[in-house]
ZABA-761373 format. One record per residue (C-alpha): z negated, x, y negated; residue number from 0; residue in three letters. Coordinates in steps of 0.02 Angstrom, whole numbers. Layout:
! ZABA-761373
<r><up>Z</up><east>X</east><north>Y</north><resi>NUM</resi><resn>Ala</resn></r>
...
//
This chain:
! ZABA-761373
<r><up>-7454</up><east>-10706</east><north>514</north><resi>0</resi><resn>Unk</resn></r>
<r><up>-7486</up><east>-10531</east><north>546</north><resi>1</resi><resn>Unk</resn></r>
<r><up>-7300</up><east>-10520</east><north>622</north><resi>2</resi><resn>Unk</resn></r>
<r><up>-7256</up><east>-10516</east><north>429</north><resi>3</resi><resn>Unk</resn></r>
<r><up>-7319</up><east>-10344</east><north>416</north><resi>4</resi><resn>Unk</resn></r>
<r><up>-7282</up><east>-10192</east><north>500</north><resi>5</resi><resn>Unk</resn></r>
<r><up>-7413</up><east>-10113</east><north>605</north><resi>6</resi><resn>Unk</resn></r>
<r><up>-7425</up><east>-9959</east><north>478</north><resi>7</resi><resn>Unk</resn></r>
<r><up>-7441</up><east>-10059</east><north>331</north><resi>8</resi><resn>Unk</resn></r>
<r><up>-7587</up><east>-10154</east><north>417</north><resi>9</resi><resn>Unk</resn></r>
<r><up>-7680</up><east>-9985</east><north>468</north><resi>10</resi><resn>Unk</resn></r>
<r><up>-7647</up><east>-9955</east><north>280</north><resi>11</resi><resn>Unk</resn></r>
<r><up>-7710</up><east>-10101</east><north>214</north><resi>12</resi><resn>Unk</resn></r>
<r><up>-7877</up><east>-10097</east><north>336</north><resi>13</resi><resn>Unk</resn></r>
<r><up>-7925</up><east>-9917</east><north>307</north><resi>14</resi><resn>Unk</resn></r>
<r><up>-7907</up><east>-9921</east><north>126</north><resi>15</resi><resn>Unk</resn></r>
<r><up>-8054</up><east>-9878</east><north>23</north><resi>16</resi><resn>Unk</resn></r>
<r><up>-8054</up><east>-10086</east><north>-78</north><resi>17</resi><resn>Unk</resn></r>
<r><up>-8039</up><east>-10151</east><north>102</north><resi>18</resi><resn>Unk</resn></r>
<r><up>-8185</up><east>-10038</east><north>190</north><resi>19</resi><resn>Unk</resn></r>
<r><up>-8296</up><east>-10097</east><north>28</north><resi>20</resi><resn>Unk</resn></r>
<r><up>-8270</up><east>-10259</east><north>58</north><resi>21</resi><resn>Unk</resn></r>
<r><up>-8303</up><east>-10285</east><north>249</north><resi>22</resi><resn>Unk</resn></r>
<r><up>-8489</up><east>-10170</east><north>173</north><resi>23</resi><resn>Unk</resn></r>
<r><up>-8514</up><east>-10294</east><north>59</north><resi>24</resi><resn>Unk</resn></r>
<r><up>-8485</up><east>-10443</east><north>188</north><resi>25</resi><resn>Unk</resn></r>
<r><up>-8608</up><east>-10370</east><north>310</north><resi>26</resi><resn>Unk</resn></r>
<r><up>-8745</up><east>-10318</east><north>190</north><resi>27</resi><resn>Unk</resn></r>
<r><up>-8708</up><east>-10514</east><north>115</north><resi>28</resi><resn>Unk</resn></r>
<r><up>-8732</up><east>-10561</east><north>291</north><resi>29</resi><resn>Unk</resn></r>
<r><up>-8885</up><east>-10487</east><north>333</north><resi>30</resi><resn>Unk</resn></r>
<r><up>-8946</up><east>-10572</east><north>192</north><resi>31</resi><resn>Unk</resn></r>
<r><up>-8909</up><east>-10728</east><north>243</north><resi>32</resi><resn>Unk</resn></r>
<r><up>-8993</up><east>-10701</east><north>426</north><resi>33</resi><resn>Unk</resn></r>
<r><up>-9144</up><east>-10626</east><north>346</north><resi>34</resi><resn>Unk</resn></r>
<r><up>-9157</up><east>-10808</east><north>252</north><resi>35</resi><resn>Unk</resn></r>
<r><up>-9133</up><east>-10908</east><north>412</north><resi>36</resi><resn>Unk</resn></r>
<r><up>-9317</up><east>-10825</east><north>464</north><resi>37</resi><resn>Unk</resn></r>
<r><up>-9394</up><east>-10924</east><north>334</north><resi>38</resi><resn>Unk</resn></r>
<r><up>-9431</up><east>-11113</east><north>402</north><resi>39</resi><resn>Unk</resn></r>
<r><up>-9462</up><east>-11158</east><north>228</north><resi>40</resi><resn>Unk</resn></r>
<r><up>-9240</up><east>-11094</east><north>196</north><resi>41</resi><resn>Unk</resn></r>
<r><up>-9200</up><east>-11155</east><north>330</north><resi>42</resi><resn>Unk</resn></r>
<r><up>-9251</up><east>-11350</east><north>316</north><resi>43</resi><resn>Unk</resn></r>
<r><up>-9166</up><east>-11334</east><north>145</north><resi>44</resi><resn>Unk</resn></r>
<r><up>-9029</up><east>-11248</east><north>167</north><resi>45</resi><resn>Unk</resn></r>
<r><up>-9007</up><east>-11225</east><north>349</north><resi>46</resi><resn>Unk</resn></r>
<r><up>-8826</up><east>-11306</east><north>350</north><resi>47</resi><resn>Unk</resn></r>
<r><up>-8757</up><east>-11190</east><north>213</north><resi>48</resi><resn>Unk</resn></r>
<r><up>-8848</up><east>-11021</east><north>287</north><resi>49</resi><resn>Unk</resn></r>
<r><up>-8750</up><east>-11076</east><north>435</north><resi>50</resi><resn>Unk</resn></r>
<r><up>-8596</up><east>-11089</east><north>366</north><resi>51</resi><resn>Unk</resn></r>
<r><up>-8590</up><east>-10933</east><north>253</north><resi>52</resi><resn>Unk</resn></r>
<r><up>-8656</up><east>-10857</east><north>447</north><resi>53</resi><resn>Unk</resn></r>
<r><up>-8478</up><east>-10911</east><north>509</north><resi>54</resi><resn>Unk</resn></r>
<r><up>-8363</up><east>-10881</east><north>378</north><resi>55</resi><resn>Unk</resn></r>
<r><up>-8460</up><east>-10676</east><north>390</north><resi>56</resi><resn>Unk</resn></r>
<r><up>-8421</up><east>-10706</east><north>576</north><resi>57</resi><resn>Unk</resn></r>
<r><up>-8236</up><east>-10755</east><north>541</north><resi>58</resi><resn>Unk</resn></r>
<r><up>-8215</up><east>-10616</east><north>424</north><resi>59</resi><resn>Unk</resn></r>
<r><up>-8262</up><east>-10514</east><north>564</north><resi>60</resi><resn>Unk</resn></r>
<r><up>-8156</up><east>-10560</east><north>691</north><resi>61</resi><resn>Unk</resn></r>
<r><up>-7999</up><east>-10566</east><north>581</north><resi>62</resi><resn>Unk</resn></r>
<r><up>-8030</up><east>-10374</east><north>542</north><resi>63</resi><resn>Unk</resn></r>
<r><up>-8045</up><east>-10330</east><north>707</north><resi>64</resi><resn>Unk</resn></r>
<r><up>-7893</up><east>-10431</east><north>765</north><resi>65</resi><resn>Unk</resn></r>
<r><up>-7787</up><east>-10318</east><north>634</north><resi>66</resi><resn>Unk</resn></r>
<r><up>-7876</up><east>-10161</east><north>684</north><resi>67</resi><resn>Unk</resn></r>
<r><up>-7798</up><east>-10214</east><north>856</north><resi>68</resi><resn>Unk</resn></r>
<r><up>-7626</up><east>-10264</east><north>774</north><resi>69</resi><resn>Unk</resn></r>
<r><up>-7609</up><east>-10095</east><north>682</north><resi>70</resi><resn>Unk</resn></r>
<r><up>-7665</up><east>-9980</east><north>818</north><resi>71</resi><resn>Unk</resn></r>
<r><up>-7627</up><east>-10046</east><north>992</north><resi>72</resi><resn>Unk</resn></r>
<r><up>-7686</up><east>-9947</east><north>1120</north><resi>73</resi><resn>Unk</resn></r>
<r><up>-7756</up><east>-9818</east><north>1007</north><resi>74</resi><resn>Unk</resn></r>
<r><up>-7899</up><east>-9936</east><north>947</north><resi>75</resi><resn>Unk</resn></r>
<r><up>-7988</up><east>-9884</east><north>1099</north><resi>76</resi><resn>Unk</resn></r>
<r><up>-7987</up><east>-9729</east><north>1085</north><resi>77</resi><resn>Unk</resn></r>
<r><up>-8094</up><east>-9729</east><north>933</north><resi>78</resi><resn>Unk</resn></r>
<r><up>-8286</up><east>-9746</east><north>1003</north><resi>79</resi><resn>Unk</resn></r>
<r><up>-8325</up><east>-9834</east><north>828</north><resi>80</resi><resn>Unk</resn></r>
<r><up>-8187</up><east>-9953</east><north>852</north><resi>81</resi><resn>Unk</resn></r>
<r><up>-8261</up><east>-9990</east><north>1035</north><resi>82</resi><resn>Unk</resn></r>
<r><up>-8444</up><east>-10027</east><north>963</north><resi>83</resi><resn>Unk</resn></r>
<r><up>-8369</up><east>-10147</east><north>832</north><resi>84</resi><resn>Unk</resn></r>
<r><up>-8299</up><east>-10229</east><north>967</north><resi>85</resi><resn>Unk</resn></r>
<r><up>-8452</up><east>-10239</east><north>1071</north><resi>86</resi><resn>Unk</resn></r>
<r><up>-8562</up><east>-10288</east><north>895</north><resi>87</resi><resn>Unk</resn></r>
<r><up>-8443</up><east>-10431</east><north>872</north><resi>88</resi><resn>Unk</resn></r>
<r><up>-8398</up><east>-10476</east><north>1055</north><resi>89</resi><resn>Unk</resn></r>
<r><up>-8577</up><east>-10526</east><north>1075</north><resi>90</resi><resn>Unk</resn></r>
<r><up>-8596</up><east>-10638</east><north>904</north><resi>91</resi><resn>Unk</resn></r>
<r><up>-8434</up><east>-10756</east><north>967</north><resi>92</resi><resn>Unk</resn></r>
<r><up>-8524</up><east>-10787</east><north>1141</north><resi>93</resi><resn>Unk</resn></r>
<r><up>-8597</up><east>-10983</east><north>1102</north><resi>94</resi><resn>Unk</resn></r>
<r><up>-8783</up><east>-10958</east><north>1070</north><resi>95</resi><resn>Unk</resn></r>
<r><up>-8822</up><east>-11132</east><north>1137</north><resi>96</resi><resn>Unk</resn></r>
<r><up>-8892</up><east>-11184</east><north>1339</north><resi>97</resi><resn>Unk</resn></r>
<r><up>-8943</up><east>-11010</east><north>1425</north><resi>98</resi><resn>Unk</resn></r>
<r><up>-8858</up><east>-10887</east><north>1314</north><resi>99</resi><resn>Unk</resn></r>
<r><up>-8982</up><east>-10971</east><north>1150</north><resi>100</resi><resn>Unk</resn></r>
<r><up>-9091</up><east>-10831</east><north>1174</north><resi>101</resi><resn>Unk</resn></r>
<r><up>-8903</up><east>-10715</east><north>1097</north><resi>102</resi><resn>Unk</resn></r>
<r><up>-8937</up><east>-10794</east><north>946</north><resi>103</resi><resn>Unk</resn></r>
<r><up>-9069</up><east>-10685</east><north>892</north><resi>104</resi><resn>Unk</resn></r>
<r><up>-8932</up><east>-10539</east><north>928</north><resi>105</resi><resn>Unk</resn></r>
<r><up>-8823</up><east>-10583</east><north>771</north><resi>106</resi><resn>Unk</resn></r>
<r><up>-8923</up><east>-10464</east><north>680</north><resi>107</resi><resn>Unk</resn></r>
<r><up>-8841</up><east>-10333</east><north>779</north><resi>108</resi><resn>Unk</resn></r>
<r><up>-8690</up><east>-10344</east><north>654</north><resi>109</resi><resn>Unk</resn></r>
<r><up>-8802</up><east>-10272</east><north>526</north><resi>110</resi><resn>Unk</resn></r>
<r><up>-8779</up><east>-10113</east><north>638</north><resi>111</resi><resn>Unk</resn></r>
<r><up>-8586</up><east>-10118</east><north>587</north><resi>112</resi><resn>Unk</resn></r>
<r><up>-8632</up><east>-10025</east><north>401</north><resi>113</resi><resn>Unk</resn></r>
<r><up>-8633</up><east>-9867</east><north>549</north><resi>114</resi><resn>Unk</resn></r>
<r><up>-8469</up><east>-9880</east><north>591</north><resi>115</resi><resn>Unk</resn></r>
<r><up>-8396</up><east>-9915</east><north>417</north><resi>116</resi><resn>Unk</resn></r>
<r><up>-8494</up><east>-9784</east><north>315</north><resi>117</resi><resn>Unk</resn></r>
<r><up>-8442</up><east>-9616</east><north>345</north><resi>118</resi><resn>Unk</resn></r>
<r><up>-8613</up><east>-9541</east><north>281</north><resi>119</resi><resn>Unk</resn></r>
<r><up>-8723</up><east>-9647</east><north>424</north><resi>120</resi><resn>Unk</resn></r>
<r><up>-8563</up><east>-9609</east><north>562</north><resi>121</resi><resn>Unk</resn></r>
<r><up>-8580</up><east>-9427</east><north>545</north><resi>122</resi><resn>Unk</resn></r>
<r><up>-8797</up><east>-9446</east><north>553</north><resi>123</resi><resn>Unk</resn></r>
<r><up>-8751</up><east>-9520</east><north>712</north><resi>124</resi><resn>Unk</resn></r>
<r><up>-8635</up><east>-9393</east><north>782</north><resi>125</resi><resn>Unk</resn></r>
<r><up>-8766</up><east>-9265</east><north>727</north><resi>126</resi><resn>Unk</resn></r>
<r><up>-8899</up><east>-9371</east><north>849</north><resi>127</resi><resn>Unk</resn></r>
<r><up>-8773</up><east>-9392</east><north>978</north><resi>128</resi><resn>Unk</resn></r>
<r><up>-8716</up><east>-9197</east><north>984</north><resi>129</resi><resn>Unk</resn></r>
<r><up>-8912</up><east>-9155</east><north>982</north><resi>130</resi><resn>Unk</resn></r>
<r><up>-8929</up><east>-9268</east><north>1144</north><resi>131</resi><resn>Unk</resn></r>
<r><up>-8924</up><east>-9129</east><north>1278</north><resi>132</resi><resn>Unk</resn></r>
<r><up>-9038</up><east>-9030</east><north>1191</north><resi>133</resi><resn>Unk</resn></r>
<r><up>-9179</up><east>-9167</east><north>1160</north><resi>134</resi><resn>Unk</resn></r>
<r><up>-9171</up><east>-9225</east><north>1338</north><resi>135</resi><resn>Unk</resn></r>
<r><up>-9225</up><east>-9026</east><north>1394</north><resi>136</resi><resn>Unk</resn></r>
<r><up>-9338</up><east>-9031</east><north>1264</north><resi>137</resi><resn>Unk</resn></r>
<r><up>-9399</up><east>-9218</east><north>1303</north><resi>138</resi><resn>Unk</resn></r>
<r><up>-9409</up><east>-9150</east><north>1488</north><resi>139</resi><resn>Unk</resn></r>
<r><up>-9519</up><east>-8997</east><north>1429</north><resi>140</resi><resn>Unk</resn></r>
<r><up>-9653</up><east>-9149</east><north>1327</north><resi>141</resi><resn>Unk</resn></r>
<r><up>-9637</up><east>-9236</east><north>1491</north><resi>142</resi><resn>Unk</resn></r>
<r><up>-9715</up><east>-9088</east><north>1591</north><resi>143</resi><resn>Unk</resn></r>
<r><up>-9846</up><east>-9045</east><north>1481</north><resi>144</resi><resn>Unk</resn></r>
<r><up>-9895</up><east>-9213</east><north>1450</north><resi>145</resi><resn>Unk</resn></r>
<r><up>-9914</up><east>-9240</east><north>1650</north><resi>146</resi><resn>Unk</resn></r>
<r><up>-10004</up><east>-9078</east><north>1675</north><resi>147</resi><resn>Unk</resn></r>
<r><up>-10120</up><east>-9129</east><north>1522</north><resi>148</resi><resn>Unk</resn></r>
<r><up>-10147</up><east>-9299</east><north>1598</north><resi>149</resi><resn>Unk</resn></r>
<r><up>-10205</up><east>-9216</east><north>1773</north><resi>150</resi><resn>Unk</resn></r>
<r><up>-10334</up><east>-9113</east><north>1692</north><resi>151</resi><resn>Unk</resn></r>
<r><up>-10392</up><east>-9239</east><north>1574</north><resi>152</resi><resn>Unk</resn></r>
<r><up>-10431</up><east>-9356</east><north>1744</north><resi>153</resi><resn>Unk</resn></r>
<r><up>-10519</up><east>-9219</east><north>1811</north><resi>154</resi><resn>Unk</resn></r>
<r><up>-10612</up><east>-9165</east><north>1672</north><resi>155</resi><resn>Unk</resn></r>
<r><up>-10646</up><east>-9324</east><north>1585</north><resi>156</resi><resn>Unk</resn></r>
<r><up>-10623</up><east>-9464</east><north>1694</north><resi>157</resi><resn>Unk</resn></r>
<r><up>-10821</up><east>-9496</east><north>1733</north><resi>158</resi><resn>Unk</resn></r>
<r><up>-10867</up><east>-9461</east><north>1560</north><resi>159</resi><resn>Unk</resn></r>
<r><up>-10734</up><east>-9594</east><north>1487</north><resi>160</resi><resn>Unk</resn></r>
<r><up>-10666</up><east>-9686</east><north>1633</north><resi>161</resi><resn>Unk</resn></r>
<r><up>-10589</up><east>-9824</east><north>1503</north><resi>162</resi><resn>Unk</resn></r>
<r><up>-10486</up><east>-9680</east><north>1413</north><resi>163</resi><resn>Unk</resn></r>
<r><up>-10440</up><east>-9567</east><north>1575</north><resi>164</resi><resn>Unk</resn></r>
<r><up>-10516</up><east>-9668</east><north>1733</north><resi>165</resi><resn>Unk</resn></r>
<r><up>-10347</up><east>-9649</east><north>1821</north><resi>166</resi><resn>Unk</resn></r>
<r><up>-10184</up><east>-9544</east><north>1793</north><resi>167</resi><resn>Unk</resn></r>
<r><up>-10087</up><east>-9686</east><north>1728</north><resi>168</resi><resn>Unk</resn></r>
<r><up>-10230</up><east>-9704</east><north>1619</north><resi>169</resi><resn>Unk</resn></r>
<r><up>-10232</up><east>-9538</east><north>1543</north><resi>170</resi><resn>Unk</resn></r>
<r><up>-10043</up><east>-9535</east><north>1509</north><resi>171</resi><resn>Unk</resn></r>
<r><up>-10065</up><east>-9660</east><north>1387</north><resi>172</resi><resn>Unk</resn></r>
<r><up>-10205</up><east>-9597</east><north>1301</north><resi>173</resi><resn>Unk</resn></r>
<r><up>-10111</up><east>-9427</east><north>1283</north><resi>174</resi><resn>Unk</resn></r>
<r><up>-9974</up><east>-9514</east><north>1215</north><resi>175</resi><resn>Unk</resn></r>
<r><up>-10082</up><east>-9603</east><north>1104</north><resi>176</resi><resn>Unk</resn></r>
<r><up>-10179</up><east>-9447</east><north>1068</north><resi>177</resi><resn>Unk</resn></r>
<r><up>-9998</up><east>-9376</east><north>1027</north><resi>178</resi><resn>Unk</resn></r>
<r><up>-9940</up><east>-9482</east><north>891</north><resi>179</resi><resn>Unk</resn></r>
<r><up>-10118</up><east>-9442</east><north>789</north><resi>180</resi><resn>Unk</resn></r>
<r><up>-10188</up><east>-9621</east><north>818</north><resi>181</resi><resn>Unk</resn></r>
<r><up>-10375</up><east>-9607</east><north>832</north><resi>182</resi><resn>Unk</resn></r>
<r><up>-10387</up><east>-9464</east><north>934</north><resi>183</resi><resn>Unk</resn></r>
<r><up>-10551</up><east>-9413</east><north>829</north><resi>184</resi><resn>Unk</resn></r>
<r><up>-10627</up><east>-9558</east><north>888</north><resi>185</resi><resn>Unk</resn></r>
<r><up>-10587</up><east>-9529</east><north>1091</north><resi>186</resi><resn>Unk</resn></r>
<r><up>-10624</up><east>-9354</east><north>1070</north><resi>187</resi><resn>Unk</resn></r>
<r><up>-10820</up><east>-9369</east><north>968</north><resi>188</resi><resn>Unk</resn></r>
<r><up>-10841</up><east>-9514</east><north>1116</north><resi>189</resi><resn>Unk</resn></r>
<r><up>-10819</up><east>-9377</east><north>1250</north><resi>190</resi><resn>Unk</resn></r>
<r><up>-10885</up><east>-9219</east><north>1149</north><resi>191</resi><resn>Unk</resn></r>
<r><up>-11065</up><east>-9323</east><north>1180</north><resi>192</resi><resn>Unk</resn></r>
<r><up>-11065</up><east>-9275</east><north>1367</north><resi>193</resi><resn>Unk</resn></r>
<r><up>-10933</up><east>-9122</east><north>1354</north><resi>194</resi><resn>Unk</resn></r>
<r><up>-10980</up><east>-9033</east><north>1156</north><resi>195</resi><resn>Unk</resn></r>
<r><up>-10818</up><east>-8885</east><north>1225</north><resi>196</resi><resn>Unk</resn></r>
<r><up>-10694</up><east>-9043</east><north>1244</north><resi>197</resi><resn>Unk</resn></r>
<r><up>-10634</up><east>-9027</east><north>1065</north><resi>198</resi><resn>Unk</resn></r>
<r><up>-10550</up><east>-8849</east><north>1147</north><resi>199</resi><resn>Unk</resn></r>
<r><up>-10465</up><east>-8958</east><north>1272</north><resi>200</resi><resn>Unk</resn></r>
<r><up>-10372</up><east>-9083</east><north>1107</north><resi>201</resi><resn>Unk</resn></r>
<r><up>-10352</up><east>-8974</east><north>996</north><resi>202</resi><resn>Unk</resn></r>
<r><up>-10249</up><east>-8844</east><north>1128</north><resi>203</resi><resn>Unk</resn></r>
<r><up>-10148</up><east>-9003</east><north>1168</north><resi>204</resi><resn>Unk</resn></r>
<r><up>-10093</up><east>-9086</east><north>997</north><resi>205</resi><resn>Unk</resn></r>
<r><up>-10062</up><east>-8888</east><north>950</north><resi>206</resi><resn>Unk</resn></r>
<r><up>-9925</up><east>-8878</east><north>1094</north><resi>207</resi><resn>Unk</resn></r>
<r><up>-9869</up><east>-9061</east><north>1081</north><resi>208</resi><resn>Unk</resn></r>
<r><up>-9858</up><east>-9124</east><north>936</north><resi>209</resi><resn>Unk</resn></r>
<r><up>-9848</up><east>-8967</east><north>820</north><resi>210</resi><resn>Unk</resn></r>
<r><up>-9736</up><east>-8850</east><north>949</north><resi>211</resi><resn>Unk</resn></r>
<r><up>-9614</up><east>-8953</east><north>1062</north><resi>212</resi><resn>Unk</resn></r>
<r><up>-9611</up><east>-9101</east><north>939</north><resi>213</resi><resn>Unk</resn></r>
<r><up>-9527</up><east>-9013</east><north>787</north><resi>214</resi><resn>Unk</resn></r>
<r><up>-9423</up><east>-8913</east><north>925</north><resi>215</resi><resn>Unk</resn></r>
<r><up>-9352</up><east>-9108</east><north>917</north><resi>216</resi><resn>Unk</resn></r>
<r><up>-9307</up><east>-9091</east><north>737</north><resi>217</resi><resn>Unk</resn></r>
<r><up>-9223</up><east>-8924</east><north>740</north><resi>218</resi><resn>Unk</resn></r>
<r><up>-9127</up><east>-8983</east><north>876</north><resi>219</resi><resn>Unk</resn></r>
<r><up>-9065</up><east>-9128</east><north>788</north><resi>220</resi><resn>Unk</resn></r>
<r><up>-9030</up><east>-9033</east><north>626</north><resi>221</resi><resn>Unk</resn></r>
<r><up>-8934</up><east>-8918</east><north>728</north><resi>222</resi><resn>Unk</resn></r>
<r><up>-8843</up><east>-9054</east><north>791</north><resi>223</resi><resn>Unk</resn></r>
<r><up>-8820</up><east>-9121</east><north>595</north><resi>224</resi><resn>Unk</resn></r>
<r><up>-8744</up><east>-8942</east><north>558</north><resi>225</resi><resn>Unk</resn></r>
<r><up>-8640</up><east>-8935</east><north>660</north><resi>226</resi><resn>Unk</resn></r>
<r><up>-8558</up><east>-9090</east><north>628</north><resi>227</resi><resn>Unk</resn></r>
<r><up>-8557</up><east>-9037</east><north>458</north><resi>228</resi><resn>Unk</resn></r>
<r><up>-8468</up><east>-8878</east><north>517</north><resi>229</resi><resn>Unk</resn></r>
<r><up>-8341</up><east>-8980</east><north>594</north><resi>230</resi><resn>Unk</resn></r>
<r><up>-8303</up><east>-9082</east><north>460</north><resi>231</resi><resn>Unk</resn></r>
<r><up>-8285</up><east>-8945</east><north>346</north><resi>232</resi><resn>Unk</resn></r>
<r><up>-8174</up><east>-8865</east><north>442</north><resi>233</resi><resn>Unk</resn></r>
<r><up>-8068</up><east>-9015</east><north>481</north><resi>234</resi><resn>Unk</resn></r>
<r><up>-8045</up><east>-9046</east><north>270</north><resi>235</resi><resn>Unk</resn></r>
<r><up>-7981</up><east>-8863</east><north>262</north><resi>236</resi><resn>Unk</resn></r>
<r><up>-7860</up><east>-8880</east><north>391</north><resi>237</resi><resn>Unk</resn></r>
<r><up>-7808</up><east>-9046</east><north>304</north><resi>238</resi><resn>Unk</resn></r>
<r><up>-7810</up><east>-8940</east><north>138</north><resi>239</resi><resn>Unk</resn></r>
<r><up>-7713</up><east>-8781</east><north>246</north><resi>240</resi><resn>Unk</resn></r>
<r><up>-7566</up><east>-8925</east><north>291</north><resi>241</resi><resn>Unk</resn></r>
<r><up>-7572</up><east>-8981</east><north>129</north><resi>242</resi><resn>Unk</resn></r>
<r><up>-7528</up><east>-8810</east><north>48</north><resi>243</resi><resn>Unk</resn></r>
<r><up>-7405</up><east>-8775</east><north>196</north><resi>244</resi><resn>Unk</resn></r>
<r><up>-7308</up><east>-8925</east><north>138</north><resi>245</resi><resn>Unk</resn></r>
<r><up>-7329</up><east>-8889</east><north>-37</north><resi>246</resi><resn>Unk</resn></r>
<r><up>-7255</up><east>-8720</east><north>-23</north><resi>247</resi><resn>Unk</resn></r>
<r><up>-7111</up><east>-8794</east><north>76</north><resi>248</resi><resn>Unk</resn></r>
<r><up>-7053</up><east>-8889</east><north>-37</north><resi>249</resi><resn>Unk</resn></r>
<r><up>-7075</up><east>-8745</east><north>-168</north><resi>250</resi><resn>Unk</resn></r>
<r><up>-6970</up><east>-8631</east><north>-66</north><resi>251</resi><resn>Unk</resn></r>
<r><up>-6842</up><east>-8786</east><north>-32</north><resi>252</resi><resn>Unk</resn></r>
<r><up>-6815</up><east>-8791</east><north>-224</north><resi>253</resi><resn>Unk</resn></r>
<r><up>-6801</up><east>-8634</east><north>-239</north><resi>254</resi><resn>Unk</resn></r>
<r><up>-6652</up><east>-8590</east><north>-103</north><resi>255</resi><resn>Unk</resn></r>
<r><up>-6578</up><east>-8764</east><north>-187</north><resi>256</resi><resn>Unk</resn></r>
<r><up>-6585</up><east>-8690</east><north>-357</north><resi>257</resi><resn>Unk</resn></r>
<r><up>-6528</up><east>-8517</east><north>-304</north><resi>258</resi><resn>Unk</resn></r>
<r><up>-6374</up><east>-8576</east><north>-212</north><resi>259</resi><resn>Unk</resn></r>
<r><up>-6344</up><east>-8690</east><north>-387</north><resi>260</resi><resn>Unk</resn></r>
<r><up>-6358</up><east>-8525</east><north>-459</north><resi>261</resi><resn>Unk</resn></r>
<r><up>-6223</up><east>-8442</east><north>-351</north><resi>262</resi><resn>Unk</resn></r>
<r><up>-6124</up><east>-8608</east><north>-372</north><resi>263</resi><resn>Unk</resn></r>
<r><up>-6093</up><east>-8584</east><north>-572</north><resi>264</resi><resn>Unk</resn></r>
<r><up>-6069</up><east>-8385</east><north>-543</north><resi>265</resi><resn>Unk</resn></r>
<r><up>-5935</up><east>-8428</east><north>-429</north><resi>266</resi><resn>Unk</resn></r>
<r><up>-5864</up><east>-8555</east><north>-528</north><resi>267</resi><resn>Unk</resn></r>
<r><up>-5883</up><east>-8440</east><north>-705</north><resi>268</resi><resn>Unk</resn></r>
//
């Protein structure tokens, strides 16, 4: 059927605006639809019919991406976006029944397609992806200090509170835990009984983890959003900068065809 059309008018067709709202539309009904089939009670009622509008998303799915591949050929892969729709959907066609039942629960994945179709959440994700050098240095400096932290906790601590820092692996969780703000008041009064100066030890470490190298995360990652921003606006004036090339092409085209209709008539008169 698709042989009907030509491969441009197909590219056309699938990255208009109508079309892109659409397949949105589709997944968000979608996602619906699995978000009911959680519900016993939905399920023993309408199980059959959830199952079916599940399918007919599916199809929907698979006949985009089969003209995605019919309008760009070889190119398809080399858009990453077009590779991780593949991958989304490649894993919902694989039969969920025998050993692969447990891929069922990975139909939800498709949800994850709004990404790829809304240019807003794609460039949030570029942003995180550019930052990614950065927050592995940074997630390598939290790493350090965490380890060092956890060695002197042992030592200092693990008699006093051997359930909290008995042993290294111990400790690392607790500092973790101690991290994120979850009841570190708690661990620390429990301790401060046999140690009163141990509140100098917690409060040095949430200071340098969680107030220092943990927001050196988020500046990282909104550098990373900037400069994707960056990009794009510099891509939309180079668009614009063609645009006004060809514009004033043309111009100048009419205007050496109306100034040799000019010279015409002179000639003529």
């Amino acid at each position: 059927m698709l042989g009907v059309f030509k491969p441009v008018q197909v590219a056309k067709f699938v990255e208009d605006r109508r079309f892109q709202n659409f397949i949105i539309s589709v997944i968000i009904f979608n996602a619906i639809t699995l978000a009911m089939e959680t519900s016993t009670n939905l399920l023993a009622a309408y199980g059959p019919v959830l199952h079916a509008l599940d399918h007919i998303a599916l199809g929907i799915f698979v006949a985009e991406l089969l003209a995605k591949f019919y309008a760009y050929r070889a190119k398809f892969f080399s858009d990453s976006w077009n590779v991780f729709d593949l991958i989304i959907i490649g894993i919902a066609v694989i039969p969920a029944t025998g050993p692969f039942a447990v891929l069922r629960a990975l139909r939800v994945l498709r949800v994850l397609r709004l990404i790829s179709v809304v240019p807003s959440m794609r460039k949030v994700v570029s942003g995180l992806l550019t930052a990614i050098p950065g927050m592995a240095s940074i997630a390598a400096l939290l790493g350090l200090i965490i380890f060092v932290a956890g060695v002197m906790a042992t030592k200092l601590f693990g008699v006093i509170s051997p359930e909290n820092f008995g042993d290294l692996g111990t400790s690392l969780f607790t500092l973790f835990q101690v991290m994120t703000g979850e009841a570190w008041p708690d661990i620390a009064k429990s301790i401060m009984v046999q140690a009163p100066m141990a509140w100098l030890f917690f409060v040095i470490y949430i200071l340098v983890s969680s107030f220092a190298v943990l927001n050196l995360f988020i500046a990282v990652v909104v550098s990373g959003m900037e400069d994707e921003l960056r990009q794009d606006i510099r891509e939309e004036e180079a668009k614009q900068s063609e645009m006004l090339a060809a514009a004033n092409a043309e111009i100048l085209a009419e205007l050496r065809a109306l100034r040799a209709e000019i010279a015409a008539m002179k000639q003529n008169a």
